[in-house]
N, C-alpha and C positions, 0 to 999 in steps of 0.2 A: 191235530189228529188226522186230520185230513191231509193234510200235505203229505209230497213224497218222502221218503229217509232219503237223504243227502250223504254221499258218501262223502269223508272228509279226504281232501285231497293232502296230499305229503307234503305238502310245500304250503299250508293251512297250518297256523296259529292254534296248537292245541289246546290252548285255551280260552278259545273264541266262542262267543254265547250261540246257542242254536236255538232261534223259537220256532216254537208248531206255527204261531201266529205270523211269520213271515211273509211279508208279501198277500197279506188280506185284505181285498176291499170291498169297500161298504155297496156296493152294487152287485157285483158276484152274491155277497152275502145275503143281501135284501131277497136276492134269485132263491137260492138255498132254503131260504124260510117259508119258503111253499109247500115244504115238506110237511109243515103245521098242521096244515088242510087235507093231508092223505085219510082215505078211511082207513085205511090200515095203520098206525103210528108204529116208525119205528122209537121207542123211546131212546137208545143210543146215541143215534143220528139228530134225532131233536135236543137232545142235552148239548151233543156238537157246536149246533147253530147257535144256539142261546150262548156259547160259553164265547164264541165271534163276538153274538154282537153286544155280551157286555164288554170285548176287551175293547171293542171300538168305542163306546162309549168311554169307557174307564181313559181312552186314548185321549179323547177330547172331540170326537169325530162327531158333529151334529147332524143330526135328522130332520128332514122337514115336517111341520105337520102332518103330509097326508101321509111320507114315511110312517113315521112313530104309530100312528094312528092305526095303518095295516098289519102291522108288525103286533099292534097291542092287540086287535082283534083274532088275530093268528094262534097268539099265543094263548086266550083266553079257551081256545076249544082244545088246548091239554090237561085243563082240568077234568079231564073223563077217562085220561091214563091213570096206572093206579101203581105205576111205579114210582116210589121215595125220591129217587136220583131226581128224576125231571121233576118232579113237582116241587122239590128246595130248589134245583135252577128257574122255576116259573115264578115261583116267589120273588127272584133276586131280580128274575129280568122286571117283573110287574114293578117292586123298588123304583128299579132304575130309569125304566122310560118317564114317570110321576105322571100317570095321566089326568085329563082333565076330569073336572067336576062331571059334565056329562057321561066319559066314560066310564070311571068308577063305580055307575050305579049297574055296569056291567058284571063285573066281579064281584062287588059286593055281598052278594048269596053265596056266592063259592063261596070267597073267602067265611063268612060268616057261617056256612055250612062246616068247612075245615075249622075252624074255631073251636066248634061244638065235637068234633072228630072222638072218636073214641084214643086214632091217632095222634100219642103225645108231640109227636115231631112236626104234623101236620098244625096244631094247635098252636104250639110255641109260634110256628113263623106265619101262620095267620095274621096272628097277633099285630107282627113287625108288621105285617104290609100294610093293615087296613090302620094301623094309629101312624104310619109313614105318608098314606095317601089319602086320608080321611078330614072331611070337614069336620067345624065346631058342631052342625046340625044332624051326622052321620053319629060323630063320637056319643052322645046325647045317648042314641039307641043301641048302643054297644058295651055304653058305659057298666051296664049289671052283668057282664059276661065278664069285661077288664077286670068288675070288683071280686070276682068270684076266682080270675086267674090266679091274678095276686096272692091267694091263701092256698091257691093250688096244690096237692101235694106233691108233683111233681116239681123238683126246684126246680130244670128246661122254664118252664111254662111261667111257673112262676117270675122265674128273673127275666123273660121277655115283658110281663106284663107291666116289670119295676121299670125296666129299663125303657118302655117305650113313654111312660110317665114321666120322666124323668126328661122325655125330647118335648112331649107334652105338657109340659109346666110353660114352655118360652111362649107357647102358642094360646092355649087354654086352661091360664092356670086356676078360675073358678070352680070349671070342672074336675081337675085332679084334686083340688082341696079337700071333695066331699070325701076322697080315699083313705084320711088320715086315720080311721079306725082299720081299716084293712092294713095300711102299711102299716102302722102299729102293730099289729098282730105279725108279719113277715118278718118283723125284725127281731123275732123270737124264733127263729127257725131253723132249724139243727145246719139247713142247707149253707157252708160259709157262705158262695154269692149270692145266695138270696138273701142274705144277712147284709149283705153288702151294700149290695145295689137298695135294699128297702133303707137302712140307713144314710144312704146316701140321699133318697126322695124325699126322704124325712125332716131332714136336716134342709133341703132347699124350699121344702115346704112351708117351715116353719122360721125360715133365716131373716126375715122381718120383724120379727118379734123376739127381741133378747130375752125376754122373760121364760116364752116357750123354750128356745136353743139351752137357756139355766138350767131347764127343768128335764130335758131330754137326757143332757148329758148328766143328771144329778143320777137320773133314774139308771141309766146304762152303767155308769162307772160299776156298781153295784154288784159286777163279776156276770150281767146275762149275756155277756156277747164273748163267744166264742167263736169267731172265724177270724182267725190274724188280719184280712183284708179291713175285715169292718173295724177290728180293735183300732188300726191305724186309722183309720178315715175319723173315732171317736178320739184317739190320741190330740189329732188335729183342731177338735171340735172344741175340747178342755183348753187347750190349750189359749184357741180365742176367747172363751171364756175367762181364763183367768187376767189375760190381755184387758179385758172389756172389765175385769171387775173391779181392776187394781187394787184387792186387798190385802198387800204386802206391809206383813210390817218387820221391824227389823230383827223383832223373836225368828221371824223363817215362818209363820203363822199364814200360810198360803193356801188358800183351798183348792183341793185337788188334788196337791201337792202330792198327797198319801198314793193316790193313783196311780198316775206317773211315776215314780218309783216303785209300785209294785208291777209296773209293765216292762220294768227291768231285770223282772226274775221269768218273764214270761219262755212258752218255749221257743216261741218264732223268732229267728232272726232279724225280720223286718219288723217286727213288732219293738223291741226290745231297741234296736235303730231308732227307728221314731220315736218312741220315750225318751230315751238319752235325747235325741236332736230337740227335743221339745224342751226339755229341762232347760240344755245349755243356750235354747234362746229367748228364757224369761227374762221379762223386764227387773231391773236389779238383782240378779241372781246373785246369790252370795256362797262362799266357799263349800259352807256347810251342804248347800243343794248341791251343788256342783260335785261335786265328789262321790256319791256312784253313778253317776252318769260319765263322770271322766274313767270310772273302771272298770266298766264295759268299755267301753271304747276302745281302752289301753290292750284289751283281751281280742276284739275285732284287731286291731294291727299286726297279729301273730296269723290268724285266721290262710286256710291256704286260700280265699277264694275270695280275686282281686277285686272286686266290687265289695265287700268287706273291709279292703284295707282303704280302699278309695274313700268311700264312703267316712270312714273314722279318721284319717288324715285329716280329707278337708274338713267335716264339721271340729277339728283338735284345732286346725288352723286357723279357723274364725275364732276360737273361744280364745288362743294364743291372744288376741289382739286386746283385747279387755283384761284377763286375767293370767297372764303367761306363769305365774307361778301355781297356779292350779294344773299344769299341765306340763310340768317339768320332771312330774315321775312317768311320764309316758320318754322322754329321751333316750331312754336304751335302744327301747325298740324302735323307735322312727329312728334311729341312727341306723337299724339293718334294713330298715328302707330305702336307702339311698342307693343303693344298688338294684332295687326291684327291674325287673324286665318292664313295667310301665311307666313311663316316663312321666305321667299326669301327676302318680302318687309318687316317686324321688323327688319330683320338684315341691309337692305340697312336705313332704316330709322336712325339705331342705329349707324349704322358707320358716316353716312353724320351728324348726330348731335354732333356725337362727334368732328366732323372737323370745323362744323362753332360756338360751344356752345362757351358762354364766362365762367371765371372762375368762377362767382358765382353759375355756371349752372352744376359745374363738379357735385358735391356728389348727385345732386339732379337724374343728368344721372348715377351715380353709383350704388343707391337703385334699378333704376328700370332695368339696366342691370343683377345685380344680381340675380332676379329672371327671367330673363330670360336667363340664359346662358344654364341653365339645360335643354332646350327644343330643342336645335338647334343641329346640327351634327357637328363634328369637323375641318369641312371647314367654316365652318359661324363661328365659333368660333374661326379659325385665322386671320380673319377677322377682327374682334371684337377687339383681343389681337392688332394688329397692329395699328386700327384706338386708342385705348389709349395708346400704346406708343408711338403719334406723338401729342396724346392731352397733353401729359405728359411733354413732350419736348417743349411743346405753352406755358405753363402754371407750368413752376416749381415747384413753392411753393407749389403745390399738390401734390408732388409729395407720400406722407404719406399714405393718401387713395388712389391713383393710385396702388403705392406698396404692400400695404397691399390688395388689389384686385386682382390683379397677385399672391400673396402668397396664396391666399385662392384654387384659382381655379389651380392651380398647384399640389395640395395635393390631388381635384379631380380627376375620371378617365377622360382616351384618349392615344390616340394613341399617338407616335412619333413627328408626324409632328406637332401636337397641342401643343403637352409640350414642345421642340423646339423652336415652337413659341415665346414661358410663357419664357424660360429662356435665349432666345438671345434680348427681352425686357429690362429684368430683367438688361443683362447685359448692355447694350447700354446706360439706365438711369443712371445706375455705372458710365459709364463713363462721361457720361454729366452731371451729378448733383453730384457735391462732396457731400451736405450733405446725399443722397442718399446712400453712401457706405457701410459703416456699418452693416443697417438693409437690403441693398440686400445681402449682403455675405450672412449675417444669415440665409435670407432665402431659399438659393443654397443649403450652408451646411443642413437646415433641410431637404433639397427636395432629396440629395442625400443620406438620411438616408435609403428613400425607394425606389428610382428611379431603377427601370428594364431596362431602358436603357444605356447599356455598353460606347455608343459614348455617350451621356450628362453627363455621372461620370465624364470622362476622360477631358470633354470638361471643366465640369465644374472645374475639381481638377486644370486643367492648368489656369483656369481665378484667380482661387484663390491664385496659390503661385503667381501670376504676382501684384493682387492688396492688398491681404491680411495683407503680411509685409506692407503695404504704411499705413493704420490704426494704432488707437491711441492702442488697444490692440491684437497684433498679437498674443498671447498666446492662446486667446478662440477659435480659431478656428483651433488649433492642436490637439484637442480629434476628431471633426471630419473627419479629415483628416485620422490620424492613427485607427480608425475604420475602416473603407475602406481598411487595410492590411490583416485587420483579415477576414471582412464579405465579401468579392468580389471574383470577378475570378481574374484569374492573370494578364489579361490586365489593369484592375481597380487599382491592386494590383502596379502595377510598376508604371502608374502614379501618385498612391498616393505617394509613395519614392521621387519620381521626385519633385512633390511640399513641403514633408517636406525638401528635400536639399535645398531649392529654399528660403524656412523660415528660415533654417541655414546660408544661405551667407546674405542675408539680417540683421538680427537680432543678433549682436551680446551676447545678454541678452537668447537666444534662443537657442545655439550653443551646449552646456551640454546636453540640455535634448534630441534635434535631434539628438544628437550621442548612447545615448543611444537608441531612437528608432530603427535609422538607421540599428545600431550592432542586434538586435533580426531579423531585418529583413532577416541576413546573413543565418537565418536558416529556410528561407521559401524555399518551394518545387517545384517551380519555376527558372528556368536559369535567365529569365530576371529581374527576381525581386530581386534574390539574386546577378545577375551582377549589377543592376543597385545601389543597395547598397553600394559594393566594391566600388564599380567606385565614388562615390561622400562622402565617408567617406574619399577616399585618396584624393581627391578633397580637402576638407575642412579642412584635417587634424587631421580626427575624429582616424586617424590610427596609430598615432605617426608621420608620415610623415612629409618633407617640404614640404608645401603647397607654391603657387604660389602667388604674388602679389591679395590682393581684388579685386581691377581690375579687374584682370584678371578669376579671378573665378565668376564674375558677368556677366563678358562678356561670360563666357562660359555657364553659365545656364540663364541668361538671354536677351541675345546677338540674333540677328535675323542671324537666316542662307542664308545666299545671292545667296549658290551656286544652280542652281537648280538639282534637284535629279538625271535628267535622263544623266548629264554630268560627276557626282558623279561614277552614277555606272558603266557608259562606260570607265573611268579612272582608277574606283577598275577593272575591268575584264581585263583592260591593261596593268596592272601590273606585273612585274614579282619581281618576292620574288628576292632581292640581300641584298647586306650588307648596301646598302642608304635603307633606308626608305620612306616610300610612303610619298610624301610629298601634302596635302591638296590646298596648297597656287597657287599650278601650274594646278590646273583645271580650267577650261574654267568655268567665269560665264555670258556669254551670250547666251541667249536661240535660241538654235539652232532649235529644232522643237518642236512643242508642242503637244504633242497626249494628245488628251481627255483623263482626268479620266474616269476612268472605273465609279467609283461610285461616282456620284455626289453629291455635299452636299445637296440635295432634293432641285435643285432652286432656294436657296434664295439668294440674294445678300449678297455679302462679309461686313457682318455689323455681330456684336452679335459672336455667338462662333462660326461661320462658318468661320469668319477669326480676330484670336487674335492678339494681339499686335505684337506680337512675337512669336516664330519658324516656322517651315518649310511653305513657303507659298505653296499653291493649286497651280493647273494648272487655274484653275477659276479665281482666284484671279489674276493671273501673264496676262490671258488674258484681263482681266476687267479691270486692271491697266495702260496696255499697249494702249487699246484703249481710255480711259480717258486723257491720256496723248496727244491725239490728239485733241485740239480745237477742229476740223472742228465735231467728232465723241461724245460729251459732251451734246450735247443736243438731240440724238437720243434716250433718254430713259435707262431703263434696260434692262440691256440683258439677251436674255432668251434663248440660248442656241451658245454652239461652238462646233462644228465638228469635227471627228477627221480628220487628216491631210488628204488630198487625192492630190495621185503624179501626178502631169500633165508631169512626162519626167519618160522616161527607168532608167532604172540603168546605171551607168557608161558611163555617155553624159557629155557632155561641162558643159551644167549647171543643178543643181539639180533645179529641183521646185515643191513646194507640196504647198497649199491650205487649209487654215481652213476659215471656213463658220461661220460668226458670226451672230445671229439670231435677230432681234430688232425686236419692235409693228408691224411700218413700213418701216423699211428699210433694207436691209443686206449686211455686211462688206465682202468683201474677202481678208482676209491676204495671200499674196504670200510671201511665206519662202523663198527664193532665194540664192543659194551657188555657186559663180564659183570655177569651177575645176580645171581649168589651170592656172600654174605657173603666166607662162609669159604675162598674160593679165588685165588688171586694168578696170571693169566696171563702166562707170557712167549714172547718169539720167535713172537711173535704171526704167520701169516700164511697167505695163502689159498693153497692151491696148485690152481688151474686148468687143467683140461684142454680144449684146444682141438684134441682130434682132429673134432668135427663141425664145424671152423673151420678148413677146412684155409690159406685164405690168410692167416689171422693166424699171424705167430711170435712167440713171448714174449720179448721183449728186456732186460725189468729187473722185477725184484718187490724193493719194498722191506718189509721186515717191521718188525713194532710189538716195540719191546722190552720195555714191560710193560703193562699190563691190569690196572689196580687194580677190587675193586668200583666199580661205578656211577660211572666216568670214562670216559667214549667216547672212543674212539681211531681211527685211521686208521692201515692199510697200505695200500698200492699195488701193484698189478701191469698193467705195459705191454708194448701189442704192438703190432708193425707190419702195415701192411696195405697193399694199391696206391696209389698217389699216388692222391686226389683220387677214390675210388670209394667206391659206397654199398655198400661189402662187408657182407654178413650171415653171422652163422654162431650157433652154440649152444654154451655152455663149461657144462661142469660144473664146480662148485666143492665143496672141502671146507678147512675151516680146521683149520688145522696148530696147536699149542702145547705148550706143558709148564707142567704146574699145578702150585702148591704149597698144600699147606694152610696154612691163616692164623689163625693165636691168634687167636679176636672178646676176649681180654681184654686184652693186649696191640698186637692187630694186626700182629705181625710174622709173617712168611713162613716156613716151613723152605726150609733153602739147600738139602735137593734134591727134586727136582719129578720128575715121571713123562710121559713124553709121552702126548699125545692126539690125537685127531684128530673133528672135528663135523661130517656131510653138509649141505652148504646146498644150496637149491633152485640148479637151474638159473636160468643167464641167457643171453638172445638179445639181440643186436646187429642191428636191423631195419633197413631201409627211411629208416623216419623219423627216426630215429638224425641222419640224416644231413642235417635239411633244416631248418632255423631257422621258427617262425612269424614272419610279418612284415608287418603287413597294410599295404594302400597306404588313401589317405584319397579317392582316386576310381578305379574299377575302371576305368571304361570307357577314360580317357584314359591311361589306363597301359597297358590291354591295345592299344591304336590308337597307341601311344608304339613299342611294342616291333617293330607292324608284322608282315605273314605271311609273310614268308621261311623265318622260325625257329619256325613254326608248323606242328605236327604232329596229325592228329584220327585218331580212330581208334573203334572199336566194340564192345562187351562186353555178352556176355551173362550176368549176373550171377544168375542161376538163381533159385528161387520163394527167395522170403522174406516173411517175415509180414509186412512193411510198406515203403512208400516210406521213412518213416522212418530203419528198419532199413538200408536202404540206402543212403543218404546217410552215418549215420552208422560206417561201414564205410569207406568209402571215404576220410570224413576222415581216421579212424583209421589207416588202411592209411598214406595220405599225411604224414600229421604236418604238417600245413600250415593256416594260419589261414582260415577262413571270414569272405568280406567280406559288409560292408552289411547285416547279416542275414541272409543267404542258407541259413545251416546249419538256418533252422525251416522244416518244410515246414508247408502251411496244412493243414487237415484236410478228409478226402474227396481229396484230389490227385491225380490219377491221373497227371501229371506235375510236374517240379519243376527249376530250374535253381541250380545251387549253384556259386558262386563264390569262388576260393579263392586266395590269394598266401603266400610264403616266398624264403626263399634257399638254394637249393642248396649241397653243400656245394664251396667255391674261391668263395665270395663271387658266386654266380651269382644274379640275380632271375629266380622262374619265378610264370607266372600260369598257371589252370589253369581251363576254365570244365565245367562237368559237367552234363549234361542227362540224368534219368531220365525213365523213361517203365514202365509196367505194361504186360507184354503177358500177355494173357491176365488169370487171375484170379488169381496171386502171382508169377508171372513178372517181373521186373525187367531192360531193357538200359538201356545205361549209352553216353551220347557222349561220348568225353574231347577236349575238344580245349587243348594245351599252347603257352604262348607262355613263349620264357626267350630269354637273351642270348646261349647257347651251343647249336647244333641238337643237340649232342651229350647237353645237361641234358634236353632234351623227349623225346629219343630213351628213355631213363635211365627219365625217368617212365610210360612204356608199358611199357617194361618191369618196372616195379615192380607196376603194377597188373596187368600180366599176369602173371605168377607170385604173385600176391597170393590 
């Protein structure tokens, strides 16, 4: 307001932002607030200053103590103005400085004077300040004016008093408990936010005690709540109730139930939304529930107002995946979807039809997908690629135009993870549809004619020599193959080799012409291209050689490798060169620990070329397998990320134990690796027992324990817990490992049959932040960040306090995040006094989030921080400020 008007010059970006805040600093500004101390107050001028030095604040800009301190004293002698304007801006600044305990008992009268105001507005934001900057020992003597708010007749006043309760519960929650006959009474008040917000205290109040939460919401259903806000926030409340009571039985005999369907004839929008969303996500829902919840919804798809149609797509699309025949008289209408001007709700519309369409409905859903693939960015579009390769697998006999559709859109442009997509479809039909084989080879082999990506050549050349030979003519697809020697690098180059030997042991009719390939290859410029030559000419006996039983040269190129890698190579570095030869057969093939890949195969489950038939399996794979193999862990979903190992003991202790964190929608596994060390001891009833009182949202749902524990054979038990759908919950468990030892003859080896119990403290473990969020980098930032668009774009400001280097703080902030650094971004150049760091993952529910980071040095160690977040859900970006501000 102070600044001059800027005339915009003509050769100026008329769309270029203009702030009053321009070129403001905190010293000018400091200057300025001397104005405080005038006898005469202008109040305009004083609103001016304040409205500076919140933005500086809000900026990241920090004040020294004796700053703040001058600034707080300044602003305390406008409590004698008796204009509105300033004295809501005196409240925010009081807010925002948080003075100290000693200052506070400065204000304290005012404020507590304005409390008592006859002034509703003055009272309301008392309120905030003094439960904002107030101690436990302060709140005490204030507490009968809070109690008295609360029932206020003015709703202002009152929902300050709900709401500052409601910050006061994390701090003091003894004290707000004495409230619950006050908010009890609020929550009866014509006011809807006051209905809301007291609802809401209510419920946090009492969310310890299932029995209370039974009783609140027994009481409420009852028709006393009248404000749509709170209806919904009670929608939500039944809702875990009936979660927590599990009394389904298969009459539909649900309680509540009644409810919840009459909150579908209600008159709110939102209300009548969360009912239905509440219905369609009970545990066992059955047709009968389902069906007026799917007919509202069907009703919202018509609706002109796109957060209506959004809304009922997606929650139609979830319930597609359970129930797609409950949801196939909505297809009309999501068929005029697919043209909608948002592209969020065409693609939800496109995929949910494609789940519930019947077969005569496929080609009809193919014409109009095709024109539309070209408009949507390359997340919508593996989206799309997935929902038909599951409609493809319903419905076989389509499989021609399904195929011929993935062939088409595969020769278009995309990234990585798109085309990926297109050819571990591609391959997964192969497998499930024998007539399928043929025309999908073909079309791998066309895609690798021009395929830029090195991992899909290679992925692809290994699916080929695995199904290739199994076709009626293995011949046509050895010109593609041996192109691939001549036009590739050499990593492309040596798996081409790989799959024409693979043609040679298979195909005896084949064997002449793969030796003459083979032999030219001898003279490529490449080690491993021309090793890998040698090595499978004498293989096959392309060399003159005896060659080995067929068998056995089948078994060796097409044979799965059992041993895992990281046993391999602790064996070869154990080796000492003598006249016995290293012998293969005497390495350990039980997995002793499992550290995360470095580089993941971008997320996706072990289906398609991310895990073939045959050779080395992933660390992914061997974890995903492992857990499958436990019943109790089969129905928890996919898994969306493992940890790497984290040691709960020293080095060289009795017993080793290290931890990987496996990551589900809602639940998470800890595998405890566990190695005794000592000879003479035989562990059994192996198992960690975990304490998750500093976790309060995690509850422990199943521990399976190790039934014995020989010397130096690692073993695995398991313990799992649930946590909120699809949230980055954190918390701290303490562990200690439970057993019963027995002593062990070292001359014999046998055990004594009785043992004594024990018990061994491990370290603490935390479940963070990054737990939850996949590295994933994209291969160009910019067009990815300008793909996603600033709708779902949130920036925000942090003051990251002195630290010994930019460095230092860059890598913080990675770490905080758990997310992959693009393009180089993660080295700052030396001397920097700024630095921009760029970063991409996947949330966890398969979300893509990009994140661009701008430090800057203020002062001589002082570090702020710009975060600003683009992801596919505003709800993921939201997530990540939040992470970094509690971080």
């Amino acid at each position: 307001m102070s600044q001059p008007l800027v005339k915009k010059d003509d050769d100026r970006d008329d769309d270029a932002e203009y702030s009053p805040f321009m070129g403001i600093e905190k010293g000018a500004v400091l200057q300025e607030a001397r104005v405080f101390n005038d006898p005469q107050l202008d109040a305009r001028r004083c609103s001016q200053v304040i409205t500076k030095l919140l933005y500086l604040l809000n900026q990241g800009e920090s004040f020294t103590k004796v700053e703040a301190t001058e600034v707080f004293f300044s602003v305390t002698k406008l409590f004698q103005s008796r204009d509105l304007g300033l004295r809501r801006m005196v409240y925010l600044i009081i807010k925002e400085l948080s003075p100290s305990a000693d200052e506070v008992i400065i204000v304290t009268s005012s404020l507590m004077k304005d409390m008592n105001s006859k002034t509703d507005m003055y009272r309301a934001n008392a309120i905030r300040v003094l439960c904002r900057i107030t101690d436990g020992t302060l709140l005490t003597q204030i507490e009968r004016y809070l109690k008295q708010a609360i029932v206020d007749k003015n709703p202002v006043v009152a929902s300050a008093a709900l709401v500052s309760g409601i910050h006061l519960l994390q701090t003091n929650p003894e004290i707000v408990k004495r409230w619950s006959n006050e908010v009890q009474e609020a929550v009866q008040s014509r006011a809807a936010l006051v209905q809301f917000h007291a609802l809401a205290l209510l419920h946090q109040i009492r969310q310890n005690d299932r029995l209370a939460v039974s009783k609140l919401v027994t009481s409420l259903t009852r028709g006393t709540v009248r404000s749509p806000l709170a209806q919904c926030l009670l929608i939500r409340y039944t809702s875990q109730v009936i979660r927590e009571s599990g009394n389904n039985t298969q009459s539909g005999d649900r309680p509540f139930y009644d409810y919840l369907e009459s909150c579908l004839r209600h008159k709110s929008e939102m209300v009548i939304f969360e009912a239905a969303k509440a219905i369609t996500e009970l545990n066992g829902v059955t047709t009968r529930e389902l069906t007026p919840a799917i007919t509202v919804l069907q009703l919202f798809l018509s609706s002109s107002k796109p957060v209506l149609r959004f809304a009922a797509v997606r929650t139609l699309n979830k319930v597609a995946m359970a129930h797609p025949m409950a949801v196939t008289n909505c297809n009309i209408d999501m068929e005029s979807l697919i043209s909608d001007q948002n592209r969020s709700i065409a693609t939800l519309a496109i995929t949910t039809l494609l789940k519930t369409g019947n077969e005569s409905s496929v080609d009809r859903l193919m014409k109009q997908i095709t024109n539309f693939m070209s408009d949507i960015a390359d997340e919508f579009k593996i989206v799309v690629v997935e929902a038909i390769r599951s409609l493809c697998l319903k419905f076989p006999l389509k499989y021609r135009s399904l195929m011929n559709f993935l062939s088409n859109i595969l020769r278009e442009e995309g990234g990585f993870d798109y085309k990926k997509a297109i050819v571990d479809s591609i391959v997964i039909l192969i497998r499930d549809i024998p007539d399928a084989k043929e025309s999908g080879l073909l079309h791998l082999c066309e895609f690798i004619e021009d395929c830029e990506f090195t991992y899909l050549s290679t992925q692809i050349l290994h699916f080929l020599g695995v199904e290739g030979p199994k076709t009626s003519d293995p011949s046509k697809y050895i010109r593609y193959i041996y192109n691939r020697v001549h036009l590739e690098n050499a990593t492309v180059r040596a798996s081409a080799v790989s799959t024409l030997a693979k043609f040679g042991a298979a195909v005896d009719g084949l064997k002449p012409r793969i030796f003459v390939l083979l032999r030219r290859c001898l003279f490529d410029n490449d080690d491993e291209v021309r090793d890998r030559a040698t090595l499978y000419l004498n293989t096959l006996g392309g060399d003159g050689s005896v060659v080995e039983t067929d068998k056995d040269v089948k078994d060796f190129l097409f044979g799965s490798f059992e041993i895992p890698l990281v046993n391999l190579e602790t064996s070869l570095k154990n080796y000492e060169p003598s006249e016995e030869a290293f012998d293969i057969s005497l390495v350990p093939k039980e997995v002793k620990s499992l550290p995360l890949a470095e580089k993941k195969t971008q997320g996706k489950k072990p289906t398609g070329l991310g895990a073939p038939p045959s050779g080395p399996s992933s660390t992914a794979d061997a974890y995903e397998r492992l857990l499958l193999s436990i019943p109790e862990f089969t129905n928890f979903g996919k898994l969306f990320k493992s940890s790497a190992p984290v040691e709960l003991t020293e080095a060289e202790t009795e017993y080793a134990v290290n931890v990987v964190k496996h990551i589900f929608d809602r639940h998470v596994v800890f595998q405890y690796n566990c190695t005794n060390t000592i000879p003479e001891q035989l562990l059994e009833d192996v198992i960690v027992i975990v304490d998750a009182s500093e976790a309060e949202e995690f509850s422990e749902v199943f521990a399976k324990p190790l039934r014995a524990l020989p010397y130096d054979s690692p073993g695995q038990t398991f313990v799992a817990f649930e946590k909120p759908e699809g949230l980055p919950t954190a918390g701290k468990f303490s562990n200690t490992l439970k057993f019963i030892v027995k002593e062990v003859d070292p001359t014999t080896g046998e055990a004594d049959d009785d043992g004594v119990e024990d018990e061994y403290q491990l370290e603490d473990l935390e479940v963070v932040a990054a737990d939850y969020i996949l590295k994933v980098g994209v291969s160009n930032f910019r067009n990815a960040w300008e793909s996603m668009g600033p709708d779902s774009e949130r920036v925000d400001e942090y003051g990251l306090g002195p630290r010994e280097s930019l460095v230092e703080a860059v890598n913080t902030v990675i770490n905080l995040l758990g997310m992959q650094p693009c393009e180089g971004t993660e080295v700052v150049p030396p001397n920097s006094r700024s630095h921009t760091c760029l970063m991409s993952g996947v949330f966890i529910g398969n979300v893509k989030v990009l994140v661009r980071l701008s430090f800057g040095l203020d002062g001589p160690k002082d570090v702020a921080m710009k975060l600003s977040v683009r992801s596919d859900d505003e709800a993921v970006s939201d997530a990540i400020h939040e992470i970094v501000a509690s971080g």
